[in-house]
C-alpha positions in Angstrom: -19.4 -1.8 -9.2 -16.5 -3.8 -11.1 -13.4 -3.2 -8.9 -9.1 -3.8 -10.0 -7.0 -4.8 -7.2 -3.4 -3.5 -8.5 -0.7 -4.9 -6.9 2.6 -6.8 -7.1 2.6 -9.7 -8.1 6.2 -11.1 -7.6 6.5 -12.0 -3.8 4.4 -14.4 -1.9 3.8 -12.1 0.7 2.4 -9.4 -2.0 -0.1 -11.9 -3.3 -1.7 -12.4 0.1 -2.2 -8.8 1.2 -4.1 -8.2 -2.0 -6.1 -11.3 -1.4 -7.0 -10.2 1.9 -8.0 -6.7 0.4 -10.3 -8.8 -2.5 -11.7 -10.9 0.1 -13.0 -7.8 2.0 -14.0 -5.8 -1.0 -15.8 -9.2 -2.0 -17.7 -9.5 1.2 -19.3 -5.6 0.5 -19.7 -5.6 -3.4 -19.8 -9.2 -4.4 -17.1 -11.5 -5.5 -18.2 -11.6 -9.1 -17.0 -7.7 -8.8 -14.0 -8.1 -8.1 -10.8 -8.9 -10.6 -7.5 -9.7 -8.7 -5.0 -10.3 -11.6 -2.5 -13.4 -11.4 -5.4 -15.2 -9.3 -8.2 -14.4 -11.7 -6.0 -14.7 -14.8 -5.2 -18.0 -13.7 -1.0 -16.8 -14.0 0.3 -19.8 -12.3 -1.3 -22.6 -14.8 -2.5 -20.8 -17.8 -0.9 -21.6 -21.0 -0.9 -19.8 -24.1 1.5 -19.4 -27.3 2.9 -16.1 -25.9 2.1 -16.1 -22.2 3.1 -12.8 -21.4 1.4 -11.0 -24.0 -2.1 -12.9 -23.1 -1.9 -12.2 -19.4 -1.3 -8.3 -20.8 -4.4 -8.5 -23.0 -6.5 -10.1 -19.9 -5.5 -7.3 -17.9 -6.3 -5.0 -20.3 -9.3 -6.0 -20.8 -10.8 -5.6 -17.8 -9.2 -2.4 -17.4 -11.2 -1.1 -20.1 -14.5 -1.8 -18.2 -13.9 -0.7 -14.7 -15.8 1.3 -11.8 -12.6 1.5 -9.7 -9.6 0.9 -9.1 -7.9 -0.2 -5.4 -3.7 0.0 -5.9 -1.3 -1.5 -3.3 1.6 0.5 -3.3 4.8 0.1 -1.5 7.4 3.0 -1.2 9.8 4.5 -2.0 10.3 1.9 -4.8 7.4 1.1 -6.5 6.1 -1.3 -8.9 6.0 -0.4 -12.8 3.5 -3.0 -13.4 1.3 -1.8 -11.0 2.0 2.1 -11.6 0.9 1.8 -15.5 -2.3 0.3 -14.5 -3.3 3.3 -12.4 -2.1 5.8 -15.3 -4.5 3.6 -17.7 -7.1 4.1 -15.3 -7.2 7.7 -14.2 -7.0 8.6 -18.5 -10.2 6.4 -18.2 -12.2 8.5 -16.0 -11.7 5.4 -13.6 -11.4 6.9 -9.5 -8.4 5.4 -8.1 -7.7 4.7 -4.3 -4.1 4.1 -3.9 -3.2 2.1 -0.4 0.3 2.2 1.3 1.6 1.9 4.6 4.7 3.8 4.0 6.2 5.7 6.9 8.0 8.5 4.9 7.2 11.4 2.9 9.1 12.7 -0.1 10.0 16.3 -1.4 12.0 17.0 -4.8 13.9 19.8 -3.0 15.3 19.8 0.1 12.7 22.4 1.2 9.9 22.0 -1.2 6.6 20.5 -0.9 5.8 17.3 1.0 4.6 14.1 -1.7 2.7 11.2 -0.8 5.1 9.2 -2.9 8.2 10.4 -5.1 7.0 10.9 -8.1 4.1 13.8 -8.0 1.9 11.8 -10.9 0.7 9.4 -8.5 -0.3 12.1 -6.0 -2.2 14.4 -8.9 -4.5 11.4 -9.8 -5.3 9.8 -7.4 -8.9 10.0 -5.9 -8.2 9.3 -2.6 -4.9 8.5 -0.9 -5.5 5.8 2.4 -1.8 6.4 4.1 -1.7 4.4 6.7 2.1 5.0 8.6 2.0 4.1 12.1 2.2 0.3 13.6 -0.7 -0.9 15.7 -0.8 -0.4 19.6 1.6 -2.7 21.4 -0.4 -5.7 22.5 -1.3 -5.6 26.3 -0.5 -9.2 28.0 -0.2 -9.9 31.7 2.7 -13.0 31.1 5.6 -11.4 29.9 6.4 -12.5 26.3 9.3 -14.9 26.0 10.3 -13.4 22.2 9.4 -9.7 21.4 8.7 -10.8 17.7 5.6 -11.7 18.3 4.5 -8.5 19.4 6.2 -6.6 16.9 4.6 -8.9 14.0 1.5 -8.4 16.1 1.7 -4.8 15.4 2.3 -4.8 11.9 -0.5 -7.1 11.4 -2.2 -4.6 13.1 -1.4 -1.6 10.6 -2.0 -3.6 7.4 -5.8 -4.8 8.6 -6.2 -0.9 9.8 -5.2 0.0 6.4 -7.1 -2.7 4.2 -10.6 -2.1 6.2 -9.8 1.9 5.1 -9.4 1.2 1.7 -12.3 -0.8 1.4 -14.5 2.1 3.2 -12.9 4.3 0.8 -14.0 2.5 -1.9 -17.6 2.7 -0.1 -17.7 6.0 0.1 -16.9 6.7 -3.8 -20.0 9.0 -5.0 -18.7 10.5 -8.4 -16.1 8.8 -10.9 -13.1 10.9 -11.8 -12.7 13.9 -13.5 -11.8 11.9 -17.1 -8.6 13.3 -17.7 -7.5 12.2 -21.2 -6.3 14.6 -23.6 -8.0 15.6 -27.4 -7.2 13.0 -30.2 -4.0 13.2 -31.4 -3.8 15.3 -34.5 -1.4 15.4 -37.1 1.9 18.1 -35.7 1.7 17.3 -32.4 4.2 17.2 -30.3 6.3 14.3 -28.9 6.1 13.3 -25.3 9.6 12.4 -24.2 10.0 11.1 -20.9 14.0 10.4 -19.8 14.9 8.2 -16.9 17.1 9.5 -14.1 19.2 7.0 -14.6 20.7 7.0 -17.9 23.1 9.3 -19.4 20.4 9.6 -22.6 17.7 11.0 -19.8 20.2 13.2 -18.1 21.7 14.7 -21.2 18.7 15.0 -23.1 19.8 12.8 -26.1 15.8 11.6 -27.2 15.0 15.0 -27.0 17.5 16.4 -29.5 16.7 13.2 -31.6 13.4 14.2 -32.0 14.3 17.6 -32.6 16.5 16.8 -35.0 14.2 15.1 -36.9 11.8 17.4 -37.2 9.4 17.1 -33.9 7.7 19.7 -32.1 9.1 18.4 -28.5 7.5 18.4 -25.1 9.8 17.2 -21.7 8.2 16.8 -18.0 7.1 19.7 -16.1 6.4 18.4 -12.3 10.3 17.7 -11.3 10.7 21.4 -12.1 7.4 22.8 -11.1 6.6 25.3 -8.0 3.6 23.4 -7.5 4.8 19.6 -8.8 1.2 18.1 -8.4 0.1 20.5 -10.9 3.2 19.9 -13.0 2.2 16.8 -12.7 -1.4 17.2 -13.9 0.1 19.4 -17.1 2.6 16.2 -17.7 -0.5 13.8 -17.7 -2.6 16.1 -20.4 0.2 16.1 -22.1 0.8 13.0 -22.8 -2.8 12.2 -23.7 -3.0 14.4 -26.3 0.9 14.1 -28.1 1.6 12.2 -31.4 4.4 10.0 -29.9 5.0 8.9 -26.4 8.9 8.2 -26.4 10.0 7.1 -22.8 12.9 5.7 -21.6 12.5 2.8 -19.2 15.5 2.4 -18.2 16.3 1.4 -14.5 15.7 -1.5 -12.0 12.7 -0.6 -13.0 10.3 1.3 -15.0 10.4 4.7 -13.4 7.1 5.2 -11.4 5.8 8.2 -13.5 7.0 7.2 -16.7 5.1 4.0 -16.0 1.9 5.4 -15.0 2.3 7.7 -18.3 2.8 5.0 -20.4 -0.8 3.6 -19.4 -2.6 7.2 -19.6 -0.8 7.0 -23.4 -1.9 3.5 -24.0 -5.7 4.0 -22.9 -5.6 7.1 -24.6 -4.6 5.5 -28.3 -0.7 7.3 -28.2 2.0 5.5 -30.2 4.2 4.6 -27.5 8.4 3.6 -27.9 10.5 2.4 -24.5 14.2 3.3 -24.8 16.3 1.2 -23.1 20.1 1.0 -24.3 20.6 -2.5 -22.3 17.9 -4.5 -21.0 17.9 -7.0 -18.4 15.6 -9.7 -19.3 12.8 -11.7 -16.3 11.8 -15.5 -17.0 9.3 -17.3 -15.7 7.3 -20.2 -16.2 5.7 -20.9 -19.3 6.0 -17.5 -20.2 8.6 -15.6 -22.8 11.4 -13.5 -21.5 10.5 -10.0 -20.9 12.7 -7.3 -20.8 10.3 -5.0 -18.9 7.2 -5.6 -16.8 4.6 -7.5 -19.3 2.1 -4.6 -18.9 5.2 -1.9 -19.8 6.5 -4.2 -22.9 3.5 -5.0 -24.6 1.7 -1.7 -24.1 5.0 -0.4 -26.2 4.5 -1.0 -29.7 7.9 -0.3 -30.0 11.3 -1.7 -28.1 14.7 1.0 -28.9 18.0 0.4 -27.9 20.3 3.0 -29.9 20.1 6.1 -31.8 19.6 4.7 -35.1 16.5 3.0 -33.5 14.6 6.0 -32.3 15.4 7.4 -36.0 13.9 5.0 -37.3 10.3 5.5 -34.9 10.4 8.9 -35.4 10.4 8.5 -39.4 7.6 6.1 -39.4 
């Protein structure tokens, strides 16, 4: 069993937790089994001409020959990076357990149906969800503490090492791989997939959508935030996507949108042409690498970076 530990990479604090969650997979299945990126692609010292692009092509690679995946994912804001690695992995067939400690639920009504996370996609594929919400019991002590701290760290300690032993007897108890989820080939008329951002005027007013239109696309837009049932909305999104001509998506945002994220890696393991819109990018440096103006796994699984009208034109006609 080759197991991918998806997780954040960009705080200290991140990098342990999934650590401690490859140690423990290691101990069961063998260290040789399991691929933590930024440790095992070396991110802090490697070198390369375009850094960014080979830690993308390092990931990708051993995406392409998994067993499983095990995602770290902390809501309600939640990692791009990590989010297209799961989408690449459920269009693979690949089972995905998705980890988080988060306390809250999510509904996209004030009445509707109760989501493991805010976006349905990550719900609908998902093998098996280990939600893990409540702190540890208090510690009993006979001395009275001098600091509660202690105690309250205690307890979250508690929670995480509840929650990483689940996920690894989650992984355990895998007996089939997923139901392979990716779409036919594209064939020549489909339709484009266009995915807006909630937080951009182009996403709310539907401008990429009438571009396409206008130039002569058959269009298809998001189901789940509109669906009864928004896991299977969700589902319908995901086929979709794995079988359209185009994927044109705008990343806009602090961040990648989590959906539109895990979309764009269902459309890149599934062979989609792939634009990301975004009118004004906000570019992350660090060392050794090149400035990106998304998440490395988002940019460079694009083949195609769109800031204006003109731009996506321009896609469209090629």
């Amino acid at each position: 069993m080759s197991v991918y530990i998806a997780h954040r990479l960009f705080a200290a604090h991140d990098r342990v937790l999934a650590a401690d969650l490859a140690d423990r997979l290691a101990a069961q299945v063998g260290p040789d089994r399991v691929f933590l990126p930024f440790c095992d692609t070396d991110e802090e010292d490697l070198v390369a001409e375009v850094k960014g692009r080979r830690l993308f092509e390092l990931d990708r690679e051993r995406l392409g020959r998994l067993d499983a995946m095990v995602a770290i994912l902390h809501g309600p804001s939640l990692d791009d990076g990590v989010c297209m690695e799961i989408g690449y992995a459920a269009a693979s067939g690949v089972p995905v357990i998705v980890l988080t400690t988060d306390f809250q639920t999510y509904s996209l009504t004030e009445d509707g149906p109760r989501l493991e996370f805010p976006d349905p996609l990550l719900q609908a594929v998902a093998t098996r969800i280990v939600r893990v919400a409540k702190l540890g019991p208090p510690t009993l002590s006979s001395t009275p503490p001098q600091s509660r701290f202690p105690g309250f760290r205690a307890r979250n300690a508690a929670q995480m090492s509840t929650a990483l032993d689940a996920a690894v007897d989650a992984l355990l108890d895998l007996s089939d791989r997923a139901p392979h989820l990716m779409g036919s080939p594209a064939v020549i008329g489909a339709p484009v997939y266009v995915e807006a951002s909630p937080y951009t005027a182009w996403g709310r007013d539907h401008h990429l959508s009438k571009a396409c239109v206008d130039a002569g696309h058959t269009v298809t837009v998001p189901q789940r935030f509109t669906a009864s049932d928004p896991v299977a909305g969700a589902l319908a999104d995901l086929a979709a996507v794995c079988s359209a001509a185009r994927l044109l998506a705008d990343v806009s945002g602090p961040e990648t949108p989590p959906g539109t994220a895990l979309l764009i890696g269902a459309a890149a393991a599934s062979g989609v042409r792939i634009a990301a819109f975004q009118s004004r990018p906000t570019f992350t440096h660090a060392h050794g690498r090149e400035p990106n103006w998304r998440n490395l796994m988002i940019q460079y699984a694009a083949g195609a970076h769109l800031d204006n009208g003109d731009a996506v034109l321009s896609w469209l006609a090629g």
